[in-house]
N, C-alpha and C positions, 0 to 999 in steps of 0.2 A: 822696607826702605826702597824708595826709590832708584833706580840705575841708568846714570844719565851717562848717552855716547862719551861725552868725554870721561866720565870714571871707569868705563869698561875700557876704553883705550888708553889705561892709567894700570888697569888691571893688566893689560896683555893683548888683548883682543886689537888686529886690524882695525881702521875705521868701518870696512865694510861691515865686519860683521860685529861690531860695535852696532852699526846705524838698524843692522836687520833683528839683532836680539836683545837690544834695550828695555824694550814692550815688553814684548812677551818672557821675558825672565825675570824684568819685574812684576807682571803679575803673575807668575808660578810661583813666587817666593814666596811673596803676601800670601799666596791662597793655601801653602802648604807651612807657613810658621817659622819659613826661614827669613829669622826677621832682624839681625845685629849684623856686626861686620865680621864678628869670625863665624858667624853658618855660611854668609853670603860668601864669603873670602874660599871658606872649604868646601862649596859647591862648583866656584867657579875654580880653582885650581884643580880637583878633580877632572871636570867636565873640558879645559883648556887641554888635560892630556889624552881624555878620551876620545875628543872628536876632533885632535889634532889646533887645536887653536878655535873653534869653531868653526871648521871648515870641511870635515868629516861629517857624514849624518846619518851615513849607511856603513855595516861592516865592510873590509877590505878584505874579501876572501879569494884573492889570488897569490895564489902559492905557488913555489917552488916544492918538491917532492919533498927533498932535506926537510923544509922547514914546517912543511905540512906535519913529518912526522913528530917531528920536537914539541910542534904545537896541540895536536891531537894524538897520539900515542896510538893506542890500541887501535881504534877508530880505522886507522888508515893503515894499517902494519900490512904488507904484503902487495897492496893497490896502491899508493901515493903515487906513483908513477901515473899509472893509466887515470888517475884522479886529476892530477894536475891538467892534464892535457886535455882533459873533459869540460874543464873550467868551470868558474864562481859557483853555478847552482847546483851542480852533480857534485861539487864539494859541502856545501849545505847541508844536500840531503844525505848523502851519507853520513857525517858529521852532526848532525843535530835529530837525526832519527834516534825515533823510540825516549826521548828525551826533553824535558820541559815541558810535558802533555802532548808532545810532538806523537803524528805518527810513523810508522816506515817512512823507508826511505822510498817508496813509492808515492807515498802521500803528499809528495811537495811540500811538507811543513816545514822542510829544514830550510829553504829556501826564500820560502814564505814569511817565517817568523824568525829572519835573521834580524841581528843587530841591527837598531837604530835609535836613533834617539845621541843625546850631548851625554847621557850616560846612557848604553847600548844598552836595550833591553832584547832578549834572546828568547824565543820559544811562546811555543802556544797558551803556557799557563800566565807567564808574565806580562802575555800582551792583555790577556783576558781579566787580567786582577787590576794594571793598566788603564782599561777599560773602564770597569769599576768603579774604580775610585774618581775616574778624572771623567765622567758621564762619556766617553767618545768609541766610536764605532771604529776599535784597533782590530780587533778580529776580522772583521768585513771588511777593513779599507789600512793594513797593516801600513803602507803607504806614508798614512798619515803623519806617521811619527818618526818620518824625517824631512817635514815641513818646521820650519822655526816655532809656532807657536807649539807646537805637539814636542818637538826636541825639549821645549823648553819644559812643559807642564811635564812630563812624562819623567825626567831628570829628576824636577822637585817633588814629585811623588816616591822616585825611588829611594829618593835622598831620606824623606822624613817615615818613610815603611819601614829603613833599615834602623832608625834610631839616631842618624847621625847628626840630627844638633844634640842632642847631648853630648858626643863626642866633639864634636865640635866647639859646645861648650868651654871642655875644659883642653884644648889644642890637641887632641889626643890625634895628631893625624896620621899615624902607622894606622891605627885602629882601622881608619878612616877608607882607607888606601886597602888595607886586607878586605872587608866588604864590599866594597866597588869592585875588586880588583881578584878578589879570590887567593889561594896559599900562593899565586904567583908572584906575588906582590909586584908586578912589571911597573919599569919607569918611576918605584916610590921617590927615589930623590927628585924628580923632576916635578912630581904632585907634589911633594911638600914645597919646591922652590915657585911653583906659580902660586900654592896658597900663601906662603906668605908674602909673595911680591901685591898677591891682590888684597892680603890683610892691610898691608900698607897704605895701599889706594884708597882703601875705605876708611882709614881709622880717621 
């Protein structure tokens, strides 16, 4: 289906970023089979909380120590402090070492293959399967996929890897929301409440 600026800002979505990911998220849909109003409704209510309204395209990894710990546990237990104050990339790399096909925390990959994309994709193997499936050079130019049209493909690939038009399907959106989102299940009332404000827009 087509996603015309005014149905995304029906959906939710600013004008702006209505006007910049119309294109490019209608053609990721088409290309990966997200193709009725409740896949499109439960990709964009997802994707509205993961990247902040569409206006997030990279992880936000500055942290307070507190929160650092809450959010990475073991990871950080002893160092949060001297982490924090290191900032965003020394948090990366500690945090995302050894992890995702990542290397050390020497290796820059935590840093490298942080979160991006409208649904964050993390780590060396998911950029590289990413890759893959969507023909683009995410390993060599990670970058990429927090450009609109890369946000956009990269999302609808992960969306239709996980299975989730079928869930989608039949409104299962807890389901929905635990694969995206992991045992955390962060922010589910707010994904389900932009999915169905965007089911609405579309039906």
């Amino acid at each position: 289906m087509i996603l015309s600026i005014p149905t995304l800002i029906a959906c939710g979505l600013q004008p702006t970023q209505a006007r910049a990911f119309a294109e490019p998220l209608s053609a990721a849909c088409a290309r990966f089979g997200i193709d009725t109003p409740r896949r499109v409704a439960g990709l964009i209510g997802q994707c509205m909380v993961e990247s902040a309204g569409f206006t997030a395209l990279e992880e936000n990894l500055r942290y307070r120590p507190e929160a650092l710990v809450r959010v990475f546990g073991n990871r950080v237990k002893g160092d949060a402090f001297a982490l924090a104050e290191r900032g965003p990339q020394a948090i990366a790399n500690r945090v995302y070492a050894n992890r995702l096909g990542n290397g050390n925390e020497a290796s820059g990959d935590g840093w490298r293959y942080r979160g991006r994309g409208l649904i964050q994709i993390t780590g060396r193997d998911n950029y590289a399967a990413a890759a893959a499936a969507c023909g683009k050079l995410y390993l060599e130019r990670p970058d990429l996929v927090a450009q609109p049209e890369d946000a956009c493909l990269t999302a609808a690939w992960f969306w239709s890897s996980a299975g989730l038009n079928t869930l989608a399907d039949i409104g299962d959106w807890t389901s929905i929301t635990r694969r995206v989102n992991g045992p955390a299940m962060l922010h589910a009332p707010e994904r389900k409440a932009a999915t169905l404000a965007a089911l609405e827009a579309l039906a």
